[in-house]
mmCIF file of the N, C-alpha and C atoms, coordinates in Angstrom:
data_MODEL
# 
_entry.id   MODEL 
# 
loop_
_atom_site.group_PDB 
_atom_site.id 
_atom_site.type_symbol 
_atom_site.label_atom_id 
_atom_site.label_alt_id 
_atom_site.label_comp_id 
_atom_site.label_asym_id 
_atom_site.label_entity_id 
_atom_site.label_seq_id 
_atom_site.pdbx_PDB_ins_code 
_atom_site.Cartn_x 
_atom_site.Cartn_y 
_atom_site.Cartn_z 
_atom_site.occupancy 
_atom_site.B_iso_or_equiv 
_atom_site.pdbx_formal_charge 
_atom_site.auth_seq_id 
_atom_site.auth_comp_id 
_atom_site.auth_asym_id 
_atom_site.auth_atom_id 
_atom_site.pdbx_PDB_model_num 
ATOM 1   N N  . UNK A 1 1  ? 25.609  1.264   -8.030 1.00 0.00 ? 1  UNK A N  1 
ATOM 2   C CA . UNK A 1 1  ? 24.568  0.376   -7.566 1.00 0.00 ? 1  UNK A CA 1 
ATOM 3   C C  . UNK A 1 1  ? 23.603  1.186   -6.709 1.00 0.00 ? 1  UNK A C  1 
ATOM 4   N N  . UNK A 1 2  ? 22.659  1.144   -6.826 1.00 0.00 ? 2  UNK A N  1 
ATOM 5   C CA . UNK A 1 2  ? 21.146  1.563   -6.368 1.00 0.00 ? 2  UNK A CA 1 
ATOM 6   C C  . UNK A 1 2  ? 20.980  0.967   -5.244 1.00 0.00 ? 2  UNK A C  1 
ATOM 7   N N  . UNK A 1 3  ? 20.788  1.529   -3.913 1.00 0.00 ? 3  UNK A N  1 
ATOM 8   C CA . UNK A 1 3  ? 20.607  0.710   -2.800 1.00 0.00 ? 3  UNK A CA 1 
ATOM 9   C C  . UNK A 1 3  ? 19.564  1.905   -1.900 1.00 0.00 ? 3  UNK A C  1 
ATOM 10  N N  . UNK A 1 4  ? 18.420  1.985   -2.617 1.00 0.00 ? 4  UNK A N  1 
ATOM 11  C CA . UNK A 1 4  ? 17.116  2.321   -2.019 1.00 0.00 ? 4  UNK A CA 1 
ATOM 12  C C  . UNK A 1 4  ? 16.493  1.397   -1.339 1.00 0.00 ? 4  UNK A C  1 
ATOM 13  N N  . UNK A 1 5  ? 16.443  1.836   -0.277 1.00 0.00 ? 5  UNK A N  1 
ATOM 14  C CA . UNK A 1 5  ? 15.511  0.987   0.543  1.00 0.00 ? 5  UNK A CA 1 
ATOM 15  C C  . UNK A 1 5  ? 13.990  1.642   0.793  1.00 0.00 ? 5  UNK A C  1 
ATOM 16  N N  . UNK A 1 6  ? 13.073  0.788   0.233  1.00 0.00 ? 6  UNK A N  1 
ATOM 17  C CA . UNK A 1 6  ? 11.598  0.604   0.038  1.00 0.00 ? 6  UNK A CA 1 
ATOM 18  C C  . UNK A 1 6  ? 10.968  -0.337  1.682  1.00 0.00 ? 6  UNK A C  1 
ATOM 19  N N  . UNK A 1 7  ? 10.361  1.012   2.633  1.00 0.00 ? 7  UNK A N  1 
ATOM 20  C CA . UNK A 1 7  ? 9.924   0.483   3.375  1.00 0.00 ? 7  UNK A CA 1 
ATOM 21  C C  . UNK A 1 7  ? 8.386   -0.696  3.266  1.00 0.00 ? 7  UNK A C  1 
ATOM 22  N N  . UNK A 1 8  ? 8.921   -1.136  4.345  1.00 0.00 ? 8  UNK A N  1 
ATOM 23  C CA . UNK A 1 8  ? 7.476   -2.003  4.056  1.00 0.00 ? 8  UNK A CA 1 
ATOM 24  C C  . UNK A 1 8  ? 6.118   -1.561  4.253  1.00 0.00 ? 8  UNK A C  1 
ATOM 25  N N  . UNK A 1 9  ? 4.990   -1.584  3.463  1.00 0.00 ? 9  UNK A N  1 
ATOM 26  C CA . UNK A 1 9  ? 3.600   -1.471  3.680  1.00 0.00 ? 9  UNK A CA 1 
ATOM 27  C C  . UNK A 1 9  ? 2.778   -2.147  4.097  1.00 0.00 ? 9  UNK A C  1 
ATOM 28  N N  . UNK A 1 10 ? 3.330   -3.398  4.151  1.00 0.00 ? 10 UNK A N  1 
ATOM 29  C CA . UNK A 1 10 ? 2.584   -4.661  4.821  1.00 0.00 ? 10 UNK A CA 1 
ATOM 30  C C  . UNK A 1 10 ? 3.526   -5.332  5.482  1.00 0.00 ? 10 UNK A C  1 
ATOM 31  N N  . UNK A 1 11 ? 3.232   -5.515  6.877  1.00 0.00 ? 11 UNK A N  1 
ATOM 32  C CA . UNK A 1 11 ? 3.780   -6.629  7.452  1.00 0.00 ? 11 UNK A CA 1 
ATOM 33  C C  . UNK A 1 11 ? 3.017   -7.530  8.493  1.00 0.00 ? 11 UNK A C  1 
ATOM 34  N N  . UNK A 1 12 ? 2.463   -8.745  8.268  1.00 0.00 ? 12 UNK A N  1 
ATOM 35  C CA . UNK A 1 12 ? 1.851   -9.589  9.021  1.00 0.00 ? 12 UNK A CA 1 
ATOM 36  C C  . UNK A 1 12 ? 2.464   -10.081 9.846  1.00 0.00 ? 12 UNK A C  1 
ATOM 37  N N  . UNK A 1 13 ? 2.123   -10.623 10.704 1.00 0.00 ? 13 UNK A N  1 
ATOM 38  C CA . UNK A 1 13 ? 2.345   -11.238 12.212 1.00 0.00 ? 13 UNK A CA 1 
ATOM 39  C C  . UNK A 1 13 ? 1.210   -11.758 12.513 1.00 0.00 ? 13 UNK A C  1 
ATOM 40  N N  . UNK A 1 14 ? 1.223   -13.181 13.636 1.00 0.00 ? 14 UNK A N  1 
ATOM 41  C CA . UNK A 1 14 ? 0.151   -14.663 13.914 1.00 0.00 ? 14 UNK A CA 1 
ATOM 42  C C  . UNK A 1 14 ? 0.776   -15.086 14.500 1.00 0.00 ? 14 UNK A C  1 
ATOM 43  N N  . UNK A 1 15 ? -0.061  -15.338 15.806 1.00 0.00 ? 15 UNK A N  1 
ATOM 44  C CA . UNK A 1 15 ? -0.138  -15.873 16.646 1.00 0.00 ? 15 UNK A CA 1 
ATOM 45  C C  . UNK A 1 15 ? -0.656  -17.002 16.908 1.00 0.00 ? 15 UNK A C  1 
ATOM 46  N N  . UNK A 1 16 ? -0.103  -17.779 18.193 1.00 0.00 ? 16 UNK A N  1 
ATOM 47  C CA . UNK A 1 16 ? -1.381  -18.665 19.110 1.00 0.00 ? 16 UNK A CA 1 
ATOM 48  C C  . UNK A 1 16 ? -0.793  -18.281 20.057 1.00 0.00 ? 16 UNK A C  1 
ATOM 49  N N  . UNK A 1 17 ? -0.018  -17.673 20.535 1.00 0.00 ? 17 UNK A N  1 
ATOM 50  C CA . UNK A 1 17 ? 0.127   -17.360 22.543 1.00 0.00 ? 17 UNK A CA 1 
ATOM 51  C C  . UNK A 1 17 ? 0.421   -15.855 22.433 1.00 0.00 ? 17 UNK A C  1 
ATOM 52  N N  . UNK A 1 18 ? 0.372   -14.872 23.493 1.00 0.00 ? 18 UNK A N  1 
ATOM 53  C CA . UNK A 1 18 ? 0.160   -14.272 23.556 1.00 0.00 ? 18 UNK A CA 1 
ATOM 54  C C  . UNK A 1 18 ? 1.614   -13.206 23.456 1.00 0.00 ? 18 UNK A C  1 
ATOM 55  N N  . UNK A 1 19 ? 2.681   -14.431 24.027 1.00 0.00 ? 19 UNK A N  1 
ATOM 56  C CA . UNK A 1 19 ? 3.807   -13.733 24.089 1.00 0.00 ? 19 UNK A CA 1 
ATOM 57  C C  . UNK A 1 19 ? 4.701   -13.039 22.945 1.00 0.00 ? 19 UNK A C  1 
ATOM 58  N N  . UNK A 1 20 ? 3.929   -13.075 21.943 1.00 0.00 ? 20 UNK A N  1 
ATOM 59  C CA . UNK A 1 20 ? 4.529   -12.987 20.832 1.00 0.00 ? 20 UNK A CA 1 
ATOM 60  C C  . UNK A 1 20 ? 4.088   -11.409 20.679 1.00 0.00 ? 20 UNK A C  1 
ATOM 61  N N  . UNK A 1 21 ? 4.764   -10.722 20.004 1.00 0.00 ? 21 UNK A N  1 
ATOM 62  C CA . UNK A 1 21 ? 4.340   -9.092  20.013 1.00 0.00 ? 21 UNK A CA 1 
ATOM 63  C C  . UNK A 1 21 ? 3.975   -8.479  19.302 1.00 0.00 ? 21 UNK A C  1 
ATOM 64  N N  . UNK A 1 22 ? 2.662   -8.847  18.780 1.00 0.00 ? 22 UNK A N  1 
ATOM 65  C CA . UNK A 1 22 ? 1.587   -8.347  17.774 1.00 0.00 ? 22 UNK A CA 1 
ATOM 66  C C  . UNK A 1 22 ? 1.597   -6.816  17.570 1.00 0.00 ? 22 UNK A C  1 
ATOM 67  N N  . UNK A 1 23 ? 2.293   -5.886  18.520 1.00 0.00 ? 23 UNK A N  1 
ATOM 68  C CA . UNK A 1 23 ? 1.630   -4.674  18.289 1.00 0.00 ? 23 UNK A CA 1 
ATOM 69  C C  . UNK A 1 23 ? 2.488   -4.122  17.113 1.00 0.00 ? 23 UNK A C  1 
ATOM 70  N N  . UNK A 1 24 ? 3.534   -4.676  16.620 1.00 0.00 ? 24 UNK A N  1 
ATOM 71  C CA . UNK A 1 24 ? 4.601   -4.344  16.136 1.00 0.00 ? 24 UNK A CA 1 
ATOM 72  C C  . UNK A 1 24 ? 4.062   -4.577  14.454 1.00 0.00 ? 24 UNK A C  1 
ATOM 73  N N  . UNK A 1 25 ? 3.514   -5.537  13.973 1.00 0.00 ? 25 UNK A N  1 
ATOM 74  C CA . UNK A 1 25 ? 2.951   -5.275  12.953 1.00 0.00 ? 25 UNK A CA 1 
ATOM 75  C C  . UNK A 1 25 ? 1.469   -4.764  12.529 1.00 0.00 ? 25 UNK A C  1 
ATOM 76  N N  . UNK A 1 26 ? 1.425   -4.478  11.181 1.00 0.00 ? 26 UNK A N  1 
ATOM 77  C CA . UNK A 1 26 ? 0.063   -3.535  11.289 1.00 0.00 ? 26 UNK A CA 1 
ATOM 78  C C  . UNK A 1 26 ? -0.676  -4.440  10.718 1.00 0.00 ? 26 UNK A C  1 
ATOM 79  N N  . UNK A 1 27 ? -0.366  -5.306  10.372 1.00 0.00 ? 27 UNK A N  1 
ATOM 80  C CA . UNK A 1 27 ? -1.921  -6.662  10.268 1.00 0.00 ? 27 UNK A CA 1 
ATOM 81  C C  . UNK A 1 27 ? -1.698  -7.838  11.380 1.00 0.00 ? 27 UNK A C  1 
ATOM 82  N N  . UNK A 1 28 ? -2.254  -7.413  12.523 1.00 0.00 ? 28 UNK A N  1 
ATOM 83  C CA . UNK A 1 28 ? -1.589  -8.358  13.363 1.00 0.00 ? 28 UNK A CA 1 
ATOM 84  C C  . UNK A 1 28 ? -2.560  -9.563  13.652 1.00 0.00 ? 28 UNK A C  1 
ATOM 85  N N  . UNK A 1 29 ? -2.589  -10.849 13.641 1.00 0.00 ? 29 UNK A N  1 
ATOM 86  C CA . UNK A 1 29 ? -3.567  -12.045 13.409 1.00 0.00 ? 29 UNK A CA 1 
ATOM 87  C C  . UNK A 1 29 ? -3.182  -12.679 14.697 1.00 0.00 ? 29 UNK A C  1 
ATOM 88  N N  . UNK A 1 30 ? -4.494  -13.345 15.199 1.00 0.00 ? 30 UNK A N  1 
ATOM 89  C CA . UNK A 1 30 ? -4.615  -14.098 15.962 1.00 0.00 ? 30 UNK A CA 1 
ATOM 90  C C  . UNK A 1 30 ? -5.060  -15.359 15.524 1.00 0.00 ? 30 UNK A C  1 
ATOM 91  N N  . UNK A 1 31 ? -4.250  -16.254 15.448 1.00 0.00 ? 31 UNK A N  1 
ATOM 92  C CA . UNK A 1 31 ? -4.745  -17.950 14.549 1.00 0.00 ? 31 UNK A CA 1 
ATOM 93  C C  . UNK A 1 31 ? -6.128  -18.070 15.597 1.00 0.00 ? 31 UNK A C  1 
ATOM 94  N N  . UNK A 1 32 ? -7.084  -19.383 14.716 1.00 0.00 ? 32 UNK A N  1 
ATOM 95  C CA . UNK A 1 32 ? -8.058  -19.595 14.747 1.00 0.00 ? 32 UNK A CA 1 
ATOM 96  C C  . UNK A 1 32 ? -8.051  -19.746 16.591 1.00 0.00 ? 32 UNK A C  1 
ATOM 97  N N  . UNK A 1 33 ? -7.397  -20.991 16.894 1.00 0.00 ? 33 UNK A N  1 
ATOM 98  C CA . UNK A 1 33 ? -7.452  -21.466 18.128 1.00 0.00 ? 33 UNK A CA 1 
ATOM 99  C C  . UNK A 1 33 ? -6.270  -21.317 18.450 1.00 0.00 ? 33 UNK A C  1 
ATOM 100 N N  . UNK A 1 34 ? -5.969  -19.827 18.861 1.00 0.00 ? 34 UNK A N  1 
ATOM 101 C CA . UNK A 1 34 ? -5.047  -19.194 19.790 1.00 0.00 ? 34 UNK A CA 1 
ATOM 102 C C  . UNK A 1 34 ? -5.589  -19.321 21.139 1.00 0.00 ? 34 UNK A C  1 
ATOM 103 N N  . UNK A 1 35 ? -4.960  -18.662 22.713 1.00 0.00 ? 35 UNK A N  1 
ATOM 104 C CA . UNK A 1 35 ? -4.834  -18.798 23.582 1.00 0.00 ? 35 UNK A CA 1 
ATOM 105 C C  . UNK A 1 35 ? -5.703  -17.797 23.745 1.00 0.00 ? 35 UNK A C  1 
ATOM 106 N N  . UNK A 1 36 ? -7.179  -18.290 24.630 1.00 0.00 ? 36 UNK A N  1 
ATOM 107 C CA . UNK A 1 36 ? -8.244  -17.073 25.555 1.00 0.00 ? 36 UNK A CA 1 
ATOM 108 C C  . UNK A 1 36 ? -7.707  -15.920 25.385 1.00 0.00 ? 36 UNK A C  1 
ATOM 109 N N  . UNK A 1 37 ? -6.155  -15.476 26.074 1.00 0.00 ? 37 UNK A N  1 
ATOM 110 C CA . UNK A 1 37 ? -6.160  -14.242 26.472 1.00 0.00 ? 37 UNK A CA 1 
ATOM 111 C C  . UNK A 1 37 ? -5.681  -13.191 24.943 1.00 0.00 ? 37 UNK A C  1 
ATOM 112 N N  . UNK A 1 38 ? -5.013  -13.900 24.071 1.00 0.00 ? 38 UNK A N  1 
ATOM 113 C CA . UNK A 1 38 ? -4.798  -13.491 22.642 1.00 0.00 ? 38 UNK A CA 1 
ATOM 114 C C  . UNK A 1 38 ? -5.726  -12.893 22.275 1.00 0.00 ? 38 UNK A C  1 
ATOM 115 N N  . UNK A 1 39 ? -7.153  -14.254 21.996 1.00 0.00 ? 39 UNK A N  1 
ATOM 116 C CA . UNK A 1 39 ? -8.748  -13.558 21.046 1.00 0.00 ? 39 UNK A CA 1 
ATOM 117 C C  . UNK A 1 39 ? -9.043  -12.197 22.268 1.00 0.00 ? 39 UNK A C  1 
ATOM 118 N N  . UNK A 1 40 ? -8.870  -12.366 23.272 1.00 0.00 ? 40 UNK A N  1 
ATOM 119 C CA . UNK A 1 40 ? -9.247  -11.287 23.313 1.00 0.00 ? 40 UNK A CA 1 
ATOM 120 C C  . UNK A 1 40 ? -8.957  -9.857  23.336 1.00 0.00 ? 40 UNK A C  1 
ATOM 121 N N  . UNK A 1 41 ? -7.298  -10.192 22.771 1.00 0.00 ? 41 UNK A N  1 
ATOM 122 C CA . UNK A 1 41 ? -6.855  -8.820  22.708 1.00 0.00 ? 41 UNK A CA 1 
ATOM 123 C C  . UNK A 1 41 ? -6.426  -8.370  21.240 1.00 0.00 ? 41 UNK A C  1 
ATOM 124 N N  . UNK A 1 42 ? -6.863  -9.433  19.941 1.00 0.00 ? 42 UNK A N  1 
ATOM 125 C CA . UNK A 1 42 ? -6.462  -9.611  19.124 1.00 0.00 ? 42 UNK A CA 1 
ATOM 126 C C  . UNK A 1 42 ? -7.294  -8.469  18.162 1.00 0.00 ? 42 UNK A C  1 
ATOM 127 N N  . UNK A 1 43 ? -6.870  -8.168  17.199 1.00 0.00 ? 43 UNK A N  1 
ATOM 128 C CA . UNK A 1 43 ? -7.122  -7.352  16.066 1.00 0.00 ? 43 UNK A CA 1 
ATOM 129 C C  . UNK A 1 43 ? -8.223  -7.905  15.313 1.00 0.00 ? 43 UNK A C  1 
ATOM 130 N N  . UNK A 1 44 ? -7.485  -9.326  14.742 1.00 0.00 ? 44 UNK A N  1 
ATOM 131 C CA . UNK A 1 44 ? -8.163  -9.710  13.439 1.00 0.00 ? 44 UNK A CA 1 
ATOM 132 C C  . UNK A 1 44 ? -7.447  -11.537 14.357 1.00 0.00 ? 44 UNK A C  1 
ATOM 133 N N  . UNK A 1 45 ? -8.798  -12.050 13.756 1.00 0.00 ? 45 UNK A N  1 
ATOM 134 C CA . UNK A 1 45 ? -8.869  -13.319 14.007 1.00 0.00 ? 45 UNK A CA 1 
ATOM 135 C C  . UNK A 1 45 ? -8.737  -14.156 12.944 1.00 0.00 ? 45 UNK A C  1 
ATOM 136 N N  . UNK A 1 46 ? -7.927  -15.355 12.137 1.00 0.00 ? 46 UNK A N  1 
ATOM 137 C CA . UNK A 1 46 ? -7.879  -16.130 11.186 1.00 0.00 ? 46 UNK A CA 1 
ATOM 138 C C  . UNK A 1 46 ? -9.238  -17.103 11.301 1.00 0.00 ? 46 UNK A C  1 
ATOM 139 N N  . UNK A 1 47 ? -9.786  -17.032 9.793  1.00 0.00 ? 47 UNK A N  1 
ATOM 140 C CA . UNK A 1 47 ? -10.630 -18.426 9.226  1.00 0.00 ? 47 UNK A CA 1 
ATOM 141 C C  . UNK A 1 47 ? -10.322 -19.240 10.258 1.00 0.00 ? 47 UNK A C  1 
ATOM 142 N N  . UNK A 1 48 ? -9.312  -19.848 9.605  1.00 0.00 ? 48 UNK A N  1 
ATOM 143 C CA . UNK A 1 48 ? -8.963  -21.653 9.817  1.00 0.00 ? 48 UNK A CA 1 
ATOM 144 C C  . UNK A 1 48 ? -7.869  -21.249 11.291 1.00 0.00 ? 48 UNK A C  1 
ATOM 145 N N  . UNK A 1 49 ? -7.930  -22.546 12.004 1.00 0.00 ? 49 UNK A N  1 
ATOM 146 C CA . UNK A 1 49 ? -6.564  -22.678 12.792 1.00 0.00 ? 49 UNK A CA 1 
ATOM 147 C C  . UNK A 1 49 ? -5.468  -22.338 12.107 1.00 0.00 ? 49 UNK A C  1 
ATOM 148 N N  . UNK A 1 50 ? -4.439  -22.944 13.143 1.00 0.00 ? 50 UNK A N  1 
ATOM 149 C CA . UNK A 1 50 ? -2.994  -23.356 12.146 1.00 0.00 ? 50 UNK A CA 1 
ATOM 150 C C  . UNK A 1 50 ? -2.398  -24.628 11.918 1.00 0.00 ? 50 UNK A C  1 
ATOM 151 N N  . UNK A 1 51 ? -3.730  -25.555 12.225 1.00 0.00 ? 51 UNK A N  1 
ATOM 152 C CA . UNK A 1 51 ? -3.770  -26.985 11.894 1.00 0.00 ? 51 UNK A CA 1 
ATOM 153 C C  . UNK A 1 51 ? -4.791  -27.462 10.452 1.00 0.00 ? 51 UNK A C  1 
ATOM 154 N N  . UNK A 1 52 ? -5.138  -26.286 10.161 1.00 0.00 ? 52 UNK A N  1 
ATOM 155 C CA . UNK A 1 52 ? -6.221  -26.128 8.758  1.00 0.00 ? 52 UNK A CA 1 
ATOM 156 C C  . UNK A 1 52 ? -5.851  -25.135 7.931  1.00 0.00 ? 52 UNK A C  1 
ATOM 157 N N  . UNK A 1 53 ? -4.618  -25.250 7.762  1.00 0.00 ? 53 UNK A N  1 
ATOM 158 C CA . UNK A 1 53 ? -3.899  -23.739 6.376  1.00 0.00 ? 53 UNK A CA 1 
ATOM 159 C C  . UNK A 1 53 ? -4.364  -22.464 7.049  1.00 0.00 ? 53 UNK A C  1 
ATOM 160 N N  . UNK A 1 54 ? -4.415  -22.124 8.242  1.00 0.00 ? 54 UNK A N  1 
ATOM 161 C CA . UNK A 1 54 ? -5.042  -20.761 8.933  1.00 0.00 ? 54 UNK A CA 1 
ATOM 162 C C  . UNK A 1 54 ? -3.843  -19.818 7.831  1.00 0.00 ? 54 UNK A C  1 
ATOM 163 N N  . UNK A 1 55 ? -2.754  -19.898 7.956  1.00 0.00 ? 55 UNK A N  1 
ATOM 164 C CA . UNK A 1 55 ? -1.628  -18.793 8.190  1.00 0.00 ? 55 UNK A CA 1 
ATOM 165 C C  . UNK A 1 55 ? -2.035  -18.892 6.105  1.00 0.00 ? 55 UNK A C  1 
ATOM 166 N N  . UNK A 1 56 ? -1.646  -19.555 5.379  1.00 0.00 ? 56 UNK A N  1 
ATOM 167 C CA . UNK A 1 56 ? -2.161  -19.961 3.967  1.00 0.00 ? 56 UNK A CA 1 
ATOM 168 C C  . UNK A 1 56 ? -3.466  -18.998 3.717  1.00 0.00 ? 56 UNK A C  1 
ATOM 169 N N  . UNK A 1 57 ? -4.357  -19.822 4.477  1.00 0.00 ? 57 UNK A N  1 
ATOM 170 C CA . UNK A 1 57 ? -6.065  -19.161 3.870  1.00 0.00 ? 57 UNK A CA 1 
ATOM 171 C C  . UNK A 1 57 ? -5.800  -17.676 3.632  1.00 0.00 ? 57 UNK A C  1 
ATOM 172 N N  . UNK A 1 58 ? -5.164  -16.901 5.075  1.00 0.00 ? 58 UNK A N  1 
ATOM 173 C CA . UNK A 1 58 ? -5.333  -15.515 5.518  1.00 0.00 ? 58 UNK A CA 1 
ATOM 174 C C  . UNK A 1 58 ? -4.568  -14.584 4.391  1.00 0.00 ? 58 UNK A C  1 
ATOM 175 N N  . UNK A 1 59 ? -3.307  -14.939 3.600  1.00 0.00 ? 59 UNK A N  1 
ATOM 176 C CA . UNK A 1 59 ? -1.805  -14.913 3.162  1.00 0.00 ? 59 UNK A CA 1 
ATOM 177 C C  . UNK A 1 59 ? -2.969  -14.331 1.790  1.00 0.00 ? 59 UNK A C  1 
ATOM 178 N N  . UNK A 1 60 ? -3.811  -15.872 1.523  1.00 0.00 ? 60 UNK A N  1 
ATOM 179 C CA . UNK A 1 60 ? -4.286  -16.077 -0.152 1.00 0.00 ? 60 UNK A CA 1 
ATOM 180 C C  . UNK A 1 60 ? -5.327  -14.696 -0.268 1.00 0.00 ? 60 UNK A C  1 
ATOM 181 N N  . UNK A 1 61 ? -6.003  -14.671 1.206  1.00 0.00 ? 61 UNK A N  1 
ATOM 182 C CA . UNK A 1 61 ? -7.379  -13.644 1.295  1.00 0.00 ? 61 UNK A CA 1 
ATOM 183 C C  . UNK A 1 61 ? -6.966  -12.371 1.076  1.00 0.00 ? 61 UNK A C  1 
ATOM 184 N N  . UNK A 1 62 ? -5.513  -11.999 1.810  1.00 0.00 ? 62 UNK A N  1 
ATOM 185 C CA . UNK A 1 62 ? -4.956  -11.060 1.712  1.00 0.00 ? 62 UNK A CA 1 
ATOM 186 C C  . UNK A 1 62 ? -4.430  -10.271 0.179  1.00 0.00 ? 62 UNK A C  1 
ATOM 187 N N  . UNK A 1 63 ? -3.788  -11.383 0.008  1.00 0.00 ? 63 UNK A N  1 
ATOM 188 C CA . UNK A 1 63 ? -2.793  -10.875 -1.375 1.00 0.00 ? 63 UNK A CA 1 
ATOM 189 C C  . UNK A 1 63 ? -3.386  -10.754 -2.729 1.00 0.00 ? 63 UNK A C  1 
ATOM 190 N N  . UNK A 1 64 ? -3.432  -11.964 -3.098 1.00 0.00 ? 64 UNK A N  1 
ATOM 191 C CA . UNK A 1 64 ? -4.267  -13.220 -4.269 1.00 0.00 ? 64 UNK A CA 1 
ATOM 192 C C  . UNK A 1 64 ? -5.797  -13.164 -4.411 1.00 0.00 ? 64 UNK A C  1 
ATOM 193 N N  . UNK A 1 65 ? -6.479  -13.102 -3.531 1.00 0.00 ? 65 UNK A N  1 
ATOM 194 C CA . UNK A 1 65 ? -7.804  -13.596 -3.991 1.00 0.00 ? 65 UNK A CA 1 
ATOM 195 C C  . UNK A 1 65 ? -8.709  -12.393 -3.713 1.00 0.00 ? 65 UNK A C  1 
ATOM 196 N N  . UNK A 1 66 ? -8.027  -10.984 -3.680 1.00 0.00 ? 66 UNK A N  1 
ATOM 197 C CA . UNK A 1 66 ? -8.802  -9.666  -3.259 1.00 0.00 ? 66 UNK A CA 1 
ATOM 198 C C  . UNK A 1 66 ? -9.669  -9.432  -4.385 1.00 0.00 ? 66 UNK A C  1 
# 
């Protein structure tokens, strides 16, 4: 049995508070209407909230609809 392990090239991470530890992935998102101190330390900001398919829209923009 074959047990290569294939690191990852993408890994996302999204937020709305700050406590969460964005630096750790390399597409790191800040949902639409995250917390003041987030947008402003954030990378990349989502379209939509995460009350309007934010985490969806970003996923489809990303993968699917390039």
């Amino acid at each position: 049995m074959d047990c290569t392990v294939t690191p990852l090239k993408t890994l996302m991470g999204f937020s709305v508070h700050l406590n969460v530890q964005l630096k750790f992935y390399n597409l790191p998102y800040a949902m639409k209407n995250a917390t003041d101190d987030l947008l402003k330390v954030a990378d990349k900001v989502t379209r939509y909230d995460n009350n309007h398919a934010g985490l969806l829209s970003e996923i489809e923009h990303q993968f699917i609809n390039r």
